[in-house]
N, CA, C and O atoms as CSV, one atom per row, in Angstrom:
chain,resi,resn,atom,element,x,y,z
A,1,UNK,N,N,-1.911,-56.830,35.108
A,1,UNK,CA,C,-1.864,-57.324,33.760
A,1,UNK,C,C,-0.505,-56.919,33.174
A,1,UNK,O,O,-0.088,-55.761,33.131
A,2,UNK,N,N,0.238,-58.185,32.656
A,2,UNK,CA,C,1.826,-58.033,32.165
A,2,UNK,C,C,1.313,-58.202,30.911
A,2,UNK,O,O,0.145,-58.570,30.783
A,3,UNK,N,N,2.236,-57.919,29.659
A,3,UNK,CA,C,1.930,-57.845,28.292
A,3,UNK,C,C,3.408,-58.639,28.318
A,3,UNK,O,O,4.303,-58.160,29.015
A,4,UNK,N,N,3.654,-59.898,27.523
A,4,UNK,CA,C,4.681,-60.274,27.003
A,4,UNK,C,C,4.644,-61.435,28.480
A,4,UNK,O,O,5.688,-60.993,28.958
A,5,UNK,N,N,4.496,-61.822,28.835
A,5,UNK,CA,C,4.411,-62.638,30.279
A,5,UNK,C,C,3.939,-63.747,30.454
A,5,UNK,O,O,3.977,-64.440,31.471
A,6,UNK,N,N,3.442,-63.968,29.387
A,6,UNK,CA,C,2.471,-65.443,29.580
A,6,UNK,C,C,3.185,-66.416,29.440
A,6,UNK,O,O,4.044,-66.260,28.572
A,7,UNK,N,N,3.183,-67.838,30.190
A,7,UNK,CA,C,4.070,-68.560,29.106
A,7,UNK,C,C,3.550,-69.250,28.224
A,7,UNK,O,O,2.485,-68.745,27.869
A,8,UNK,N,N,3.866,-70.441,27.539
A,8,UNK,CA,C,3.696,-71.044,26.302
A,8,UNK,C,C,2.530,-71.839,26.036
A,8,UNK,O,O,1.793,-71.731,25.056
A,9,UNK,N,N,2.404,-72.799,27.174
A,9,UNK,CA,C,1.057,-73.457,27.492
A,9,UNK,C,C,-0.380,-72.555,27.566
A,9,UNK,O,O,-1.470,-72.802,27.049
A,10,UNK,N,N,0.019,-71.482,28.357
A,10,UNK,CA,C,-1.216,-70.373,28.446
A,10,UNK,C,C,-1.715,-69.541,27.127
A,10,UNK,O,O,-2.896,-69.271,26.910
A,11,UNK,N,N,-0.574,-69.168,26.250
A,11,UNK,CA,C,-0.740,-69.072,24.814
A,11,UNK,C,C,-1.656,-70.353,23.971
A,11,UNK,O,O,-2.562,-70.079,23.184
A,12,UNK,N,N,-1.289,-71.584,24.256
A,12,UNK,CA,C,-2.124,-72.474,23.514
A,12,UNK,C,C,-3.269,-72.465,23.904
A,12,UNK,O,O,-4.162,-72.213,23.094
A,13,UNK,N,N,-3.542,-72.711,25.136
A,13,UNK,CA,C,-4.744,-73.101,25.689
A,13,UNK,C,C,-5.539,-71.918,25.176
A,13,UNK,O,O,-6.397,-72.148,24.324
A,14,UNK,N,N,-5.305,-70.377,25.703
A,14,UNK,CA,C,-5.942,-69.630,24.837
A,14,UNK,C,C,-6.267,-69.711,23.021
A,14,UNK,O,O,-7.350,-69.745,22.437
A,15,UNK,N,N,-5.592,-69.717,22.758
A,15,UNK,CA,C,-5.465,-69.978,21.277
A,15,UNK,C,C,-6.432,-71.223,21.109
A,15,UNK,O,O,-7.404,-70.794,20.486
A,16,UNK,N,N,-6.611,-72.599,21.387
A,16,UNK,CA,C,-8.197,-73.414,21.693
A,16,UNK,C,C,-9.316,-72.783,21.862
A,16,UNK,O,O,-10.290,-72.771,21.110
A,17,UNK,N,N,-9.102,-72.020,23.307
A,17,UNK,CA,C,-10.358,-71.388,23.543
A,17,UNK,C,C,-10.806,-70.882,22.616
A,17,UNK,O,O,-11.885,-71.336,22.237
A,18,UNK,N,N,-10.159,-69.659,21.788
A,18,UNK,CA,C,-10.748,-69.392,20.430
A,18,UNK,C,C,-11.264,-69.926,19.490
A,18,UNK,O,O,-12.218,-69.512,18.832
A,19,UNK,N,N,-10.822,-70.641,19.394
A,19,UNK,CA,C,-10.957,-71.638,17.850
A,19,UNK,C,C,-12.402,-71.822,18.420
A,19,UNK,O,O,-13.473,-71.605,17.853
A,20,UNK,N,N,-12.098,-72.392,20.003
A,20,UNK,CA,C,-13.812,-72.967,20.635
A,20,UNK,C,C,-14.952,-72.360,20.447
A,20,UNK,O,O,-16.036,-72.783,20.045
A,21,UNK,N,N,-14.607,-71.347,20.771
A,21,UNK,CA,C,-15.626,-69.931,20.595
A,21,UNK,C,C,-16.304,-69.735,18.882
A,21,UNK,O,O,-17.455,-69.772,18.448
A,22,UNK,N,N,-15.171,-69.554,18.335
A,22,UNK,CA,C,-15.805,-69.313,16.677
A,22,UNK,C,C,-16.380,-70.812,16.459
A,22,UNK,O,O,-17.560,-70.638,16.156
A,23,UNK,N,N,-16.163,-71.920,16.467
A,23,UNK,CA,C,-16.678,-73.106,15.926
A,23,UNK,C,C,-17.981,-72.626,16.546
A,23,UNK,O,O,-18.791,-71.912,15.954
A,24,UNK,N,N,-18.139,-73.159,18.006
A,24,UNK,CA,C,-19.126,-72.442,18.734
A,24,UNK,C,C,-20.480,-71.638,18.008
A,24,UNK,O,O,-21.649,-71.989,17.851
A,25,UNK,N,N,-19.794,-70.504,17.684
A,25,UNK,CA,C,-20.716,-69.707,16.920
A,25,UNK,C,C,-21.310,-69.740,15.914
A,25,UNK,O,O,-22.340,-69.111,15.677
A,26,UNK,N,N,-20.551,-70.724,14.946
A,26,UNK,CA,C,-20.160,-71.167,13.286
A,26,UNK,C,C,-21.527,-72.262,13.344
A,26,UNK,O,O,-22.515,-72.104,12.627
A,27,UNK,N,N,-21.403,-73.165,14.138
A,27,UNK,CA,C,-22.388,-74.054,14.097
A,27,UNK,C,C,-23.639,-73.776,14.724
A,27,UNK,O,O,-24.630,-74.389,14.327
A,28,UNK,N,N,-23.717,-73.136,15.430
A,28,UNK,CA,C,-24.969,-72.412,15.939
A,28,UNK,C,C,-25.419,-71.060,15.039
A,28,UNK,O,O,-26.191,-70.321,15.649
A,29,UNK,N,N,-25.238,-70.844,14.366
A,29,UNK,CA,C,-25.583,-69.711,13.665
A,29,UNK,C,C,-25.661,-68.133,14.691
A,29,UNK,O,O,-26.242,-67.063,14.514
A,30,UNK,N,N,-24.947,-68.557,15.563
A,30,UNK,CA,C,-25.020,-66.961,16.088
A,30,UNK,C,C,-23.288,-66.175,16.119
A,30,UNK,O,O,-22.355,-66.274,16.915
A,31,UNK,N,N,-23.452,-65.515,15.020
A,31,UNK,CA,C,-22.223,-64.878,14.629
A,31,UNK,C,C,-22.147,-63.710,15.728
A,31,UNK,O,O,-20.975,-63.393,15.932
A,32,UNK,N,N,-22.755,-63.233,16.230
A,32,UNK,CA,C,-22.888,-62.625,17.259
A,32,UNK,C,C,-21.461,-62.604,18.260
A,32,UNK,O,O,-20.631,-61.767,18.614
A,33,UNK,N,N,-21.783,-64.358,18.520
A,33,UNK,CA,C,-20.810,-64.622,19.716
A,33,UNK,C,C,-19.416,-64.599,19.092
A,33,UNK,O,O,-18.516,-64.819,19.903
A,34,UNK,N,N,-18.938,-64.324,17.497
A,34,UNK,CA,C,-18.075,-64.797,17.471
A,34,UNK,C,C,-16.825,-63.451,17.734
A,34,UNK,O,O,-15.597,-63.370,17.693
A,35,UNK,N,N,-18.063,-62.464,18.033
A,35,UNK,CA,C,-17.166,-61.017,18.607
A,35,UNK,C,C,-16.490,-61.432,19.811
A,35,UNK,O,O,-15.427,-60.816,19.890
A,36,UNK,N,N,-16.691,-62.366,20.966
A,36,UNK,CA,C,-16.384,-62.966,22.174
A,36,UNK,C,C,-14.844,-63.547,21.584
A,36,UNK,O,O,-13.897,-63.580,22.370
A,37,UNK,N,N,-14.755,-63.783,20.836
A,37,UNK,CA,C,-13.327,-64.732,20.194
A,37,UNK,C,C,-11.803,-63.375,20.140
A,37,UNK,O,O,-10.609,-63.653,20.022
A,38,UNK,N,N,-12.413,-61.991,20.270
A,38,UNK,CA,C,-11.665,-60.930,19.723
A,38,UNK,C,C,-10.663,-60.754,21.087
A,38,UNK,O,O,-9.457,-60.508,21.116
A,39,UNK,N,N,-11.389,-60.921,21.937
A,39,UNK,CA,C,-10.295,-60.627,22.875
A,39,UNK,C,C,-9.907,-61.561,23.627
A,39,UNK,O,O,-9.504,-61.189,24.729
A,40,UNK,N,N,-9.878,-63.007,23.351
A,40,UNK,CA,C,-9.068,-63.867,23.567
A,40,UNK,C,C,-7.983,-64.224,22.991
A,40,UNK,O,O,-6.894,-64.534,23.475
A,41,UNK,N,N,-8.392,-64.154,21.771
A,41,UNK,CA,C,-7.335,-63.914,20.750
A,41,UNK,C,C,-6.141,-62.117,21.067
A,41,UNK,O,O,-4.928,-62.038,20.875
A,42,UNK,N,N,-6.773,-61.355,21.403
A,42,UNK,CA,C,-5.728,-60.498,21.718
A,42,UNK,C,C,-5.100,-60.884,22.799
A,42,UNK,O,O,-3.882,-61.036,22.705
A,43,UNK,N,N,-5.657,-61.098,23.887
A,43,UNK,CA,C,-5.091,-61.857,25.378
A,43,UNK,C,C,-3.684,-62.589,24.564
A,43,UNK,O,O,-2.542,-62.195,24.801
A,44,UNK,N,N,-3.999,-63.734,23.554
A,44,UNK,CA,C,-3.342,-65.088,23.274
A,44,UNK,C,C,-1.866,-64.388,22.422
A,44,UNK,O,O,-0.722,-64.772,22.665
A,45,UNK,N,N,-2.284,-63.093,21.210
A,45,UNK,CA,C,-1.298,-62.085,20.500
A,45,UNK,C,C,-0.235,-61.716,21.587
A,45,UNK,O,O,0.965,-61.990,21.571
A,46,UNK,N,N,-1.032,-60.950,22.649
A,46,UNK,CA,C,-0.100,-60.048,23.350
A,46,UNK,C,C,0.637,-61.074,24.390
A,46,UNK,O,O,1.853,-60.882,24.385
A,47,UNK,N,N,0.313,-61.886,25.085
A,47,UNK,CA,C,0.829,-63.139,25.885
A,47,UNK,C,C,0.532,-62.188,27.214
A,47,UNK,O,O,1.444,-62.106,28.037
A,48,UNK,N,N,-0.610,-61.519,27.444
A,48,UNK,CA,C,-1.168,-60.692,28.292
A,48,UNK,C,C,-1.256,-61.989,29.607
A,48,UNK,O,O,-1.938,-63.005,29.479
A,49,UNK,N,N,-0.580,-61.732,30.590
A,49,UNK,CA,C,-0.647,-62.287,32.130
A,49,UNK,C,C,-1.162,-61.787,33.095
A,49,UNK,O,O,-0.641,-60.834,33.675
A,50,UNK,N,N,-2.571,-62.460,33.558
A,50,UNK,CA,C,-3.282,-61.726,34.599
A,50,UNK,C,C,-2.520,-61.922,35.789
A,50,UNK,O,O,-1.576,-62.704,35.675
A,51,UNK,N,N,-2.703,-61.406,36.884
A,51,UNK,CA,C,-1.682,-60.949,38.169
A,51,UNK,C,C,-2.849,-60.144,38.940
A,51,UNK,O,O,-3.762,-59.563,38.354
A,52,UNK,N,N,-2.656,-60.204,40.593
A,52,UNK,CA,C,-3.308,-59.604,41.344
A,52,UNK,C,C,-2.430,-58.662,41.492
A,52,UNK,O,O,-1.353,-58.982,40.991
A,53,UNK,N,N,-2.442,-57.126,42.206
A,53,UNK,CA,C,-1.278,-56.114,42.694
A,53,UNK,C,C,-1.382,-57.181,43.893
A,53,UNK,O,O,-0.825,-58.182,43.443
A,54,UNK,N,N,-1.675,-57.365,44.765
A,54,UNK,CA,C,-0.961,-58.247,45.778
A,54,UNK,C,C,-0.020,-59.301,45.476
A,54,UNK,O,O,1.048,-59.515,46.049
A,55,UNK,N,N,-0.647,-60.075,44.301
A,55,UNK,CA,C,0.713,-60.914,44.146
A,55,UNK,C,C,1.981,-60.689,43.043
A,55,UNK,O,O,2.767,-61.544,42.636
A,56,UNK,N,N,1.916,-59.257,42.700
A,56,UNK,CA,C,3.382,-58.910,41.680
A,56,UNK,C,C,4.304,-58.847,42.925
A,56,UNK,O,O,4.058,-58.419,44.053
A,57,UNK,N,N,5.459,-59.404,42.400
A,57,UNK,CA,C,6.446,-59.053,43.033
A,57,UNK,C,C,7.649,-58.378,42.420
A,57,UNK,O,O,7.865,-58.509,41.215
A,58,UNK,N,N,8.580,-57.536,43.331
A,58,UNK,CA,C,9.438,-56.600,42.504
A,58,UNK,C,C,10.651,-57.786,42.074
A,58,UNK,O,O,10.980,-58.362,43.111
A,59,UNK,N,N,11.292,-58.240,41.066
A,59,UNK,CA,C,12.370,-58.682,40.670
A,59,UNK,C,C,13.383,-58.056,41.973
A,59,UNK,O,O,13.114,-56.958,42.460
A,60,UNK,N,N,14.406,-58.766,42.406
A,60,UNK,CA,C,15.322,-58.272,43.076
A,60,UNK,C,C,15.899,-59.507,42.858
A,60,UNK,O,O,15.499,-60.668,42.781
A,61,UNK,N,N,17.317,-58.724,42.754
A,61,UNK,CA,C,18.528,-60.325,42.173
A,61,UNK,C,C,19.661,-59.567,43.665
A,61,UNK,O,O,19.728,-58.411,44.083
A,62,UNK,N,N,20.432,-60.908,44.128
A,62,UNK,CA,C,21.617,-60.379,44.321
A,62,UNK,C,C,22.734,-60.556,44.183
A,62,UNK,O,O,23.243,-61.551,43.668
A,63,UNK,N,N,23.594,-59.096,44.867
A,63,UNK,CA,C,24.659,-58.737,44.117
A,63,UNK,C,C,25.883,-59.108,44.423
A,63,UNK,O,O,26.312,-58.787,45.531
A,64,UNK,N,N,26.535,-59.699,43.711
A,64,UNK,CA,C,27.840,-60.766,43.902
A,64,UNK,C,C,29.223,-60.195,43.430
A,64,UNK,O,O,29.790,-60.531,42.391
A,65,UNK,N,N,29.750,-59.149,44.482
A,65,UNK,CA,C,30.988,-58.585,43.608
A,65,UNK,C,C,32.045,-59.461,43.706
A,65,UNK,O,O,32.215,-59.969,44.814
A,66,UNK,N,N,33.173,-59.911,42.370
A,66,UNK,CA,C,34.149,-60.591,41.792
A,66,UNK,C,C,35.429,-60.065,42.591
A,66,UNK,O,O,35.631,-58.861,42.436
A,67,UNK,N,N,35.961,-60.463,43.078
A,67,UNK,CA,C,37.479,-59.872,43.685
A,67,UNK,C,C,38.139,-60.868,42.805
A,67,UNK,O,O,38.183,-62.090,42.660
A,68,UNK,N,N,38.800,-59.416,42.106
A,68,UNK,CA,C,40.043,-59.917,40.624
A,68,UNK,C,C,41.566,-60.447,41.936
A,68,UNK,O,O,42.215,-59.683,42.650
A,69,UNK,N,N,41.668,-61.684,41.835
A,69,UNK,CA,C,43.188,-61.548,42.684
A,69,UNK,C,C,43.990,-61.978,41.834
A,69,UNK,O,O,43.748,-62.838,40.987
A,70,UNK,N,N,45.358,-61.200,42.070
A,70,UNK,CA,C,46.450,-61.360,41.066
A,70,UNK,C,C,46.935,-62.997,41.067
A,70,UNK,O,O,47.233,-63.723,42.016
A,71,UNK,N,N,46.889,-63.268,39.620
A,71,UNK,CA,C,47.313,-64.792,39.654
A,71,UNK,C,C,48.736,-64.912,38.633
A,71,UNK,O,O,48.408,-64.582,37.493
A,72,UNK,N,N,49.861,-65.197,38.692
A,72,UNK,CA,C,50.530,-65.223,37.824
A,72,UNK,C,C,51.176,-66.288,37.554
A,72,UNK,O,O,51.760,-66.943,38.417
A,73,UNK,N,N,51.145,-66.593,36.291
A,73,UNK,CA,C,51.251,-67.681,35.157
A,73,UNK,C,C,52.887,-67.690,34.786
A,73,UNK,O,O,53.330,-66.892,33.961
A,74,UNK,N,N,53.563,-68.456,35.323
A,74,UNK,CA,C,55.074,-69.006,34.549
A,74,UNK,C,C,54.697,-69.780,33.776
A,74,UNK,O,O,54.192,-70.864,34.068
A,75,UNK,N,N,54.896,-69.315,32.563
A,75,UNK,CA,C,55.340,-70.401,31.365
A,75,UNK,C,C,56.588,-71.014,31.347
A,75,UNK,O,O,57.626,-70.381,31.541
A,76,UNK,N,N,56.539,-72.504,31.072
A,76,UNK,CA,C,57.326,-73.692,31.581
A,76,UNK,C,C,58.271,-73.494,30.064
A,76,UNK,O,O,57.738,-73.513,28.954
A,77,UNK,N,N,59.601,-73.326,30.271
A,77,UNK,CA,C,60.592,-73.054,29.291
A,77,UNK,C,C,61.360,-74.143,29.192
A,77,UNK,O,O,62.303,-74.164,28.402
């Protein structure tokens, strides 16, 4: 579980689900369920990304060193 990771689509869709849930409850008279809405809605706040430990992987970038070579510029007089 990543906090800040989710992307944008997964934020909405959560953010539905909620709404689903309280209507849900609203029209059925069981306010009960509408405690079920609390942590989807935090899931949807935090942009919380579920992940297996098998499938995180470590970031690794690679590394590209710049060789500065001397270039020199005559200005045309």
């Amino acid at each position: 579980m990543k906090y800040f990771e989710a992307n944008f689509a997964t934020v909405v869709l959560r953010f539905y689900l909620m709404v689903g849930v309280v209507l849900l409850a609203g029209f059925t008279g069981m306010w009960w369920l509408a405690f079920l809405a609390l942590p989807i809605v935090l899931s949807c706040m935090l942009c919380i990304k579920f992940t297996d430990k098998k499938e995180v992987k470590e970031n690794t970038t690679k590394l590209v060193r710049m060789q500065k070579e001397s270039v020199e510029i005559k200005a045309a007089v």
